[in-house]
N, C-alpha and C positions, 0 to 999 in steps of 0.2 A: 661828871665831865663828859664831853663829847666829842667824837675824831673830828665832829665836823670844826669845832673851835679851838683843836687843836692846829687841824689844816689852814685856819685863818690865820693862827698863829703863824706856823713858818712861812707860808706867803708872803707876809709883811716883812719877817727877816728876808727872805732870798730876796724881794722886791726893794729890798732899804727903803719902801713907800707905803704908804696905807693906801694913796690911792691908785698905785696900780697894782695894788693886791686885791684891792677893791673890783678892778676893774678882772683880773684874773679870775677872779671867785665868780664874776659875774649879782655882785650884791651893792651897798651903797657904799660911801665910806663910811659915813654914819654908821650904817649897822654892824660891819667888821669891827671898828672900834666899839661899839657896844660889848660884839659878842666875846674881844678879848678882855676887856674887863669884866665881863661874868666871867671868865677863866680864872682871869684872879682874884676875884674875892670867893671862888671856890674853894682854892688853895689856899687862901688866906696870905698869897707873898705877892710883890712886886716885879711883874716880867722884863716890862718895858722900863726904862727910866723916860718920861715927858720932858723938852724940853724945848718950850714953843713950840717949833713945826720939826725941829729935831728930835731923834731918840737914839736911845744905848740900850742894850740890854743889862739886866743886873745879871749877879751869878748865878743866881738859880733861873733867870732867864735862857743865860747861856746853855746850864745844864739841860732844862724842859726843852732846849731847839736841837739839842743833840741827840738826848734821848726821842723825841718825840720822830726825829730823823730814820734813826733806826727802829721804829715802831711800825711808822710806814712804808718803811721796805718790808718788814715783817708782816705784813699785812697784805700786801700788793703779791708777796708770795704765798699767801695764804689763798688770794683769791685765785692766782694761776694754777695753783695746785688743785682746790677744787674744782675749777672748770674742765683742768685739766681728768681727773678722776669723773667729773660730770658726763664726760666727751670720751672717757674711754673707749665705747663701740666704733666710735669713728677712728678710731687710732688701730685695730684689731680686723683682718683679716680671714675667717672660719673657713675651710676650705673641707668639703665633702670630696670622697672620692672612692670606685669600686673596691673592696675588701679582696675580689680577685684577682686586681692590676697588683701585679711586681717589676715594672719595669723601673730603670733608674731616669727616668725625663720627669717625672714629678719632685725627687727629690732634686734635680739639677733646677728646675722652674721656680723651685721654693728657695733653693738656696740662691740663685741670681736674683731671683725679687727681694729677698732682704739684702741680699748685697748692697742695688739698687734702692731702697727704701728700709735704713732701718728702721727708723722712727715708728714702722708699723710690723707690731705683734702679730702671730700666724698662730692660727689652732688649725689641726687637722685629723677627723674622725674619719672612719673607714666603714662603711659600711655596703648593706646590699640595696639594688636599686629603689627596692618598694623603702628599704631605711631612708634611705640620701632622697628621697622624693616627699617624705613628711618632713623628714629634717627641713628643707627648701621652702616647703608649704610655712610650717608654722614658728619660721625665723631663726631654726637652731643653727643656719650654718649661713653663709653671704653667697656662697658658690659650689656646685656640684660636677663633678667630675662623674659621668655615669654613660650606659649607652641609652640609646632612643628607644623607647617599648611606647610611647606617647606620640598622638599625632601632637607637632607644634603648638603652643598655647600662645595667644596676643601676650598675657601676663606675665610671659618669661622674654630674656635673649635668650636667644638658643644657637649657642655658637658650634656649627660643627667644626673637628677637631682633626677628624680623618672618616676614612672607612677602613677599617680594618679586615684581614682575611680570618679565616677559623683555623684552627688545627684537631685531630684527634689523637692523645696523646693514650696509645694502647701498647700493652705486653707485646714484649718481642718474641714471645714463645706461643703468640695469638695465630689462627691460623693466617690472615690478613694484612699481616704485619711487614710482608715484602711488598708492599701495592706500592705505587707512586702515589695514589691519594686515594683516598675512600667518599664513598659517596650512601648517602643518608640509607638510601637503597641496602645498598651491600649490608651496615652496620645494625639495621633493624633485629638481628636475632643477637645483638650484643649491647647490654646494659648500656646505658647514657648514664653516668655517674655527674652529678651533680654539687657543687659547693654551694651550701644556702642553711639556713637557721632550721629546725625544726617548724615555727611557725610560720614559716614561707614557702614550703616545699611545696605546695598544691598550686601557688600564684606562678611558681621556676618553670613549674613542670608543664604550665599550662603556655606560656610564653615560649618555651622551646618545641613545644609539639603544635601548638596552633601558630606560628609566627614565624619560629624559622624554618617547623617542616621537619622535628626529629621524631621518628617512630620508635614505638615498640618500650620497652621498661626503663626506668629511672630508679637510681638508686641515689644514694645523697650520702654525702660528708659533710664536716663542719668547718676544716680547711683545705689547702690543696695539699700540705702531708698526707693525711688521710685520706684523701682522693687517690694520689699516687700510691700508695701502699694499696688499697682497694687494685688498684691498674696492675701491679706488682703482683699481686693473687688472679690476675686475669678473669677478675670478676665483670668486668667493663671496659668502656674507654672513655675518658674522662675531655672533654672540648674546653681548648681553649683560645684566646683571641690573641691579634697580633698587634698587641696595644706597645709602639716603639718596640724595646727593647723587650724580651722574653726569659722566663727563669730558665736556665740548662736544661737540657736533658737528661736524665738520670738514665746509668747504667742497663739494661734490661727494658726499657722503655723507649719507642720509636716514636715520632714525631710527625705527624701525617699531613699534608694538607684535605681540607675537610669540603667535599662537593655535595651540591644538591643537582643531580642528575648531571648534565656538563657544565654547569656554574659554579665556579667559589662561593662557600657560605659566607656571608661578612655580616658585620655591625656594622653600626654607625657610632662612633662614640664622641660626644658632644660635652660641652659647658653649659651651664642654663643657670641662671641665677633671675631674682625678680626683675624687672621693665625699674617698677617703682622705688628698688633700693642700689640701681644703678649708680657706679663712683667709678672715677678715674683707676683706683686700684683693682677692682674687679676687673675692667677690661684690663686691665696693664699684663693682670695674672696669667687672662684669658691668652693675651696674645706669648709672653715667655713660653707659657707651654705650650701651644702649638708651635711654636718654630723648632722646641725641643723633638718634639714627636715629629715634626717633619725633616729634621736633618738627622734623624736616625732610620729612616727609611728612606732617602738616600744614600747614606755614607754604605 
């Protein structure tokens, strides 16, 4: 048996006509009736009752129109279903973003875009710039939340997001630690404590002393706990950016602003996601979060 000559089937019932079911199907009438009598000598029973240019259905017609009814609606779900699972990525959202941002404008960005759009699923990985930069590269994520260590690529948007200031977050029992701001200068004879993987400390370390300009040793942690504990033993001073909102200050720890000779240090911190996998919801993201990060640097 076949959907398709089942579909012939109830056309002819909804139409009360062969020929403009015929005409529906886009086939002859001739062959619609054809193909519902190979239906029934399939089944070996009587669908239609003939009668002249009239017809009835028999019972077990009636029955095959009903069942056959809800067949294909089971089927028409079947097929949105899988298209729907086919089309998943397009429904899904992956969002990259620094491992050392804590500020609350990401999760305020994320929870107003699903407000706005629930229909679409949000994944969101953390990682460090050289992570979130193959991520982007080789499709694991739609959008990055990172700062700029790269001249601009054609291949990307690159949406900047802000500039942000630096801080140097050092022991209050440091000798330095009354300053109004420190500057690269001064901190050269105290550790630059660093957050980054083991397998990235030589790419961190190279970026912060050839790029922004920090001198003198580097030390490294694996999060910022353990960076502020480090800070807390006045082993170092640990930099951090003024990306929105910032984690407290802890106890025993001062909060510096961070100069390079009389200029604030800053980043740039940007969105970049590919030209070619461009969608309304990338930008949409892009833009909720920057207005987050920009009315928290005014308010």
């Amino acid at each position: 048996m076949l959907l398709r000559q089942m579909k012939y089937f109830v056309a002819v019932v909804d139409c009360n006509s062969f020929t403009e079911a015929a005409e529906q199907c886009f086939i002859s009438q001739s062959a619609i009736s054809q193909q519902i009598q190979a239906l029934e000598k399939e089944l070996g029973v009587e669908l239609i009752h003939r009668e002249n240019r009239r017809f009835s259905l028999t019972p077990a017609g009636e029955y095959f129109y009903r069942q056959s009814k809800v067949l294909f609606d089971e089927v028409d779900e079947l097929r949105r279903e899988t298209i729907r699972i086919g089309k998943a990525e397009e429904s899904r959202l992956r969002i990259g973003y620094l491992k050392s941002y804590s500020g609350r404008e990401l999760h305020m960005a994320v929870a107003e875009f699903s407000r706005l759009y629930p229909e679409i699923s949000i994944d969101i990985v953390a990682g460090t710039h050289e992570e979130l930069y193959n991520r982007i590269r080789f499709g694991g994520v739609d959008i990055v939340i990172s700062d700029q260590r790269r001249a601009f690529s054609e291949e990307y948007e690159n949406r900047i997001l802000l500039e942000c200031e630096c801080f140097a977050e050092i022991s209050g029992n440091h000798h330095l630690s009354t300053n109004e701001h420190l500057t690269l200068k001064e901190l050269r004879q105290t550790p630059c404590i660093l957050i980054t993987p083991a397998g990235q400390r030589d790419g961190e370390a190279a970026y912060y002393r050839d790029t922004l300009g920090f001198v003198g040793k580097f030390l490294y942690a694996d999060n910022l706990e353990e960076g502020r504990l480090m800070v807390l033993g006045n082993r170092g001073f640990l930099p951090l950016e003024n990306i929105g909102t910032m984690p407290p200050v802890m106890p025993a720890i001062r909060r510096i602003p961070l100069y390079r000779e009389d200029m604030p240090v800053k980043r740039t911190i940007c969105a970049f996601w590919l030209k070619k996998n461009t969608n309304y919801y990338i930008e949409e993201f892009a833009d909720i979060l920057h207005h987050f990060l920009e009315r928290s640097r005014t308010s």
